[in-house]
C-alpha positions in Angstrom: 29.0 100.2 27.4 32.4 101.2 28.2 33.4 104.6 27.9 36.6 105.5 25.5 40.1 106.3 27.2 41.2 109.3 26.9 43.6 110.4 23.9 45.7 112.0 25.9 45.9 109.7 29.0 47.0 107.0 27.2 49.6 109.1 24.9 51.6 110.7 27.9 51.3 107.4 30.3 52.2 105.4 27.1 49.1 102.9 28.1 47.5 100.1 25.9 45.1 101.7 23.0 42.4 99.5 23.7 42.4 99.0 27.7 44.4 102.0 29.0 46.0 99.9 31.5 48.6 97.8 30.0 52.2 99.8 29.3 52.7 99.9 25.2 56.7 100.1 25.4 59.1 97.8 27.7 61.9 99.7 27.7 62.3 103.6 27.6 60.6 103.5 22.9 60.9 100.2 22.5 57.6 98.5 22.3 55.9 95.8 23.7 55.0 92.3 21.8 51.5 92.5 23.3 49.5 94.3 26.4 49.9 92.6 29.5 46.2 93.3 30.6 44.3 92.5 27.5 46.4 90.9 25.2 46.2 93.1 22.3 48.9 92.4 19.8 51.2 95.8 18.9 53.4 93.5 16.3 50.8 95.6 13.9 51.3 98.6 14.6 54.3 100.5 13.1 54.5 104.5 12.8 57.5 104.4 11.3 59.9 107.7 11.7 57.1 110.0 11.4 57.6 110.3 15.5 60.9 111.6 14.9 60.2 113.8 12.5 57.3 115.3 14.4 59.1 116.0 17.2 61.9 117.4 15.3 59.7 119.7 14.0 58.3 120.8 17.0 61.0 121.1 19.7 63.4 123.3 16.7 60.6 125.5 15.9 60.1 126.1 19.7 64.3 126.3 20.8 64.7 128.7 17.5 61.8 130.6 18.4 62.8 131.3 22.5 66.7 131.4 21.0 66.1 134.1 18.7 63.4 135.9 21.4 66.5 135.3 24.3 69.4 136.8 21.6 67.1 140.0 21.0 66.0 140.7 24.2 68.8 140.2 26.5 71.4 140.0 24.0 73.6 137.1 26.0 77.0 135.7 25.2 77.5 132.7 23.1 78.4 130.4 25.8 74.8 131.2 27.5 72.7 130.0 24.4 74.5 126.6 24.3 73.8 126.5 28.2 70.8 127.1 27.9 69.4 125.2 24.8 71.3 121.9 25.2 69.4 121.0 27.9 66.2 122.3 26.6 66.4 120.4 23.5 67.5 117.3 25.6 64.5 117.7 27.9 61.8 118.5 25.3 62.9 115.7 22.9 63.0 112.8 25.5 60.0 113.6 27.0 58.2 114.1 23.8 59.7 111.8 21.8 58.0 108.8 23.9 54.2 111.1 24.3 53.8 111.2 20.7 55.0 107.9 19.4 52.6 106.8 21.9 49.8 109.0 20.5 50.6 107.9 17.1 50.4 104.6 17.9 46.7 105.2 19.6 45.6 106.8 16.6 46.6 103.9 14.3 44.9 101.6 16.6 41.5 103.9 16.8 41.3 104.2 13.1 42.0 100.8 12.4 44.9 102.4 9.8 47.0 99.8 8.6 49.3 99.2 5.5 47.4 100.1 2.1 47.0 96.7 0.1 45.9 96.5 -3.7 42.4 95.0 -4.2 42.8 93.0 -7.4 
């Protein structure tokens, strides 16, 4: 019996749900037509915007939360908050933009979750 990859190896290496060795994108989010190693087919899987919106959600809580902790504590000029957040938000989006889609995408493939169809 094989042992289960691990969720989080596969989400930040953006590796095949089922193997764990074959890449799930082909370009930087675009994914790939099928795994390379095992030939799983990812035309299935689809997680929409919810990615997006995640990451939204988390990299603007966590930039407002160090912006508003930075403006009371050192109280810095304008100019230093753009410097400094720009690239933050930047960062912490592109890195986390690609980790989660991929975890996403794992999750969907674990729990065999798919498009709800009407039973007649």
């Amino acid at each position: 019996m094989t042992a289960t990859p691990s969720a989080v190896r596969i989400a930040v290496l953006a590796r095949c749900p089922r193997c764990a060795e074959g890449a799930l994108f082909r370009g930087y989010l675009s994914l790939a037509t099928c795994c390379a190693v095992c030939g799983l087919d990812f035309a299935t899987f689809d997680v929409g915007d919810s990615a997006v919106s995640l990451v939204i959600l988390v990299v603007g809580a966590f930039v407002c939360a160090a912006a508003l902790w930075v403006e009371f504590t050192l109280h810095p000029p304008l100019w230093l908050h753009a410097v400094l957040w720009t690239p933050a938000i930047i960062v912490l989006t592109s890195f986390l933009l690609r980790v989660i889609k991929s975890a996403l995408l794992m999750l969907q493939y674990r729990h065999r979750a798919g498009e709800g169809r009407q039973v007649d």
